[in-house]
N, C-alpha and C positions, 0 to 999 in steps of 0.2 A: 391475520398476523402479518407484519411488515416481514420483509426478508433481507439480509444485509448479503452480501458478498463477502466474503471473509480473503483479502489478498496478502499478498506476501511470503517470503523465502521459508516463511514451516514446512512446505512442500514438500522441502530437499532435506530436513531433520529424518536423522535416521528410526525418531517415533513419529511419524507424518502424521498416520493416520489417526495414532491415540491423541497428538497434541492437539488436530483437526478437532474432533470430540471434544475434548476440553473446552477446547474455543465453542464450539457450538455449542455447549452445555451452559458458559457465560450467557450468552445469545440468549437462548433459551430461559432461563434465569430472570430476563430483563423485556422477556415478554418478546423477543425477534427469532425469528429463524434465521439461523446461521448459514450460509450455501459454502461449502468449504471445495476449492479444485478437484479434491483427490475424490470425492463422493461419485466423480465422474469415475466408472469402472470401464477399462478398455473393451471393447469387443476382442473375442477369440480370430473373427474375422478378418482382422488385419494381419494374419497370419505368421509363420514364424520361419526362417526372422523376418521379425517387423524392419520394416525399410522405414529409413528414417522419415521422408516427407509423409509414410500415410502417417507416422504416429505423432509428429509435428502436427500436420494438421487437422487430426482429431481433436489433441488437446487443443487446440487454438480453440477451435469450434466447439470444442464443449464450455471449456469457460467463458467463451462469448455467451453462449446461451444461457450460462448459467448467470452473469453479469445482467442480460436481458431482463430474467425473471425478476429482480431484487429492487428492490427501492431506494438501496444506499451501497457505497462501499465500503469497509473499515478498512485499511492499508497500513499496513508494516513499513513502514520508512527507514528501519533501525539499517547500519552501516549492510553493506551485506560483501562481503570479498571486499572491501576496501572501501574509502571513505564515504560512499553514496550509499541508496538504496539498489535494490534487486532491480532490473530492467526490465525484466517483466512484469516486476506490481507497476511500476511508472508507466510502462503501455497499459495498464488494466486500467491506473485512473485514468489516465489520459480518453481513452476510449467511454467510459463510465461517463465522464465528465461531458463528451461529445454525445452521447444520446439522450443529457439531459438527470442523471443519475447524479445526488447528493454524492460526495467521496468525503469523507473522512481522516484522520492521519495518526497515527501511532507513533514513537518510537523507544527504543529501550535504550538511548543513549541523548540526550539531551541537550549537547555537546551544538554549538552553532556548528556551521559546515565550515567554515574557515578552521576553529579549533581539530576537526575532523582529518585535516588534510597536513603531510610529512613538507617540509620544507617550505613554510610560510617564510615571507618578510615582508617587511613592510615598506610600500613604494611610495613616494611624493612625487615621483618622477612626472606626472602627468595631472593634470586638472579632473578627472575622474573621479567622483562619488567613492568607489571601490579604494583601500588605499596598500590591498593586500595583494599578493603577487604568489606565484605556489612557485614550487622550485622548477620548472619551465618556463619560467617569466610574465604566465599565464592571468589575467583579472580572477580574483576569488569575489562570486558575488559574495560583498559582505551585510545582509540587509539584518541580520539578527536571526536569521530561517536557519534550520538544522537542515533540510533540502534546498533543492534549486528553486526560486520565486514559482517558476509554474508548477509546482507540486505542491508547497504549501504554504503559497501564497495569501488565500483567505484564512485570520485566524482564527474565525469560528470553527474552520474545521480542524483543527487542531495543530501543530499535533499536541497529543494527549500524550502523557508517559506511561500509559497503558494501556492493553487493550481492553481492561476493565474499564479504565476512565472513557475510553473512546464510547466504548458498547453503550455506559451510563447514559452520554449526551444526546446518543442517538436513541437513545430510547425514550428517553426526557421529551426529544424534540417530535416524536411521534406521538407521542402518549398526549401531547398539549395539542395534539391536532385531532385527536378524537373526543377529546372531553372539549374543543373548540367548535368541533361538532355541533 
């Protein structure tokens, strides 16, 4: 059975672990195993209180391994504290993406990243592609991406406006490589 990575800010939802379930219950559903963060259970051994670097970098290293085992990612892209994604799903694809691992992309807000962001206008001032500006005078990449180009850049991987839609493609795309078989 393929195994996805299931990334993104549900983590921090105060039902983590029933929404985790959920999700892997889709997965599951569509024929993949889901690997969700939280499945990682902390050792007792980090003792109490847990000092912040060992319990940092347990979690690191647990969802790196857990990232290791799987053959794709599915990633939550949606807004998370403001107009981007979580910073940690973006280190997970990024890292995903570096050892060769399919990434995937979700989000629940579909919104381009320009529309996403408080104090847009719009600049001629300069020969520049980009023609948006954020309220710090800043370039708003504007390529039509709901993320940053290096997130989700390739549209094959989506993003999808769900994580059902996401789950489907990736399953699709597995499932045509064993009956390719």
């Amino acid at each position: 059975m393929y195994r996805v990575y299931i990334a993104g800010p549900s983590v921090f939802r105060p039902d983590a672990i029933q929404e985790g379930k959920r999700l892997q219950k889709i997965c599951l559903e569509k024929g993949l195993e889901g690997l969700y963060p939280l499945d990682n259970v902390m050792p007792d051994t980090l003792g109490i209180p847990r000092k912040s670097s060992e319990v940092t970098d347990w979690i690191k290293i647990s969802n790196v391994n857990l990232i290791k085992q799987c053959h794709a990612v599915i990633a939550d892209v949606s807004p998370f504290r403001g107009p981007n994604m979580d910073p940690g799903t973006a280190w997970e694809c990024g890292y995903a993406e570096a050892i060769g691992k399919l990434v995937f992309y979700w989000t629940n807000d579909p919104r381009v990243l320009r529309d996403r962001i408080e104090g847009v206008e719009y600049s001629s001032v300069d020969n520049s592609p980009w023609f948006y500006r954020d309220g710090n005078g800043l370039i708003i990449e504007d390529l039509g991406n709901v993320e940053n180009l290096m997130i989700t850049g390739i549209p094959a991987s989506g993003p999808f406006h769900s994580f059902e839609g996401a789950v489907k493609v990736v399953s699709d795309i597995f499932n045509r490589q064993i009956t390719a078989l």
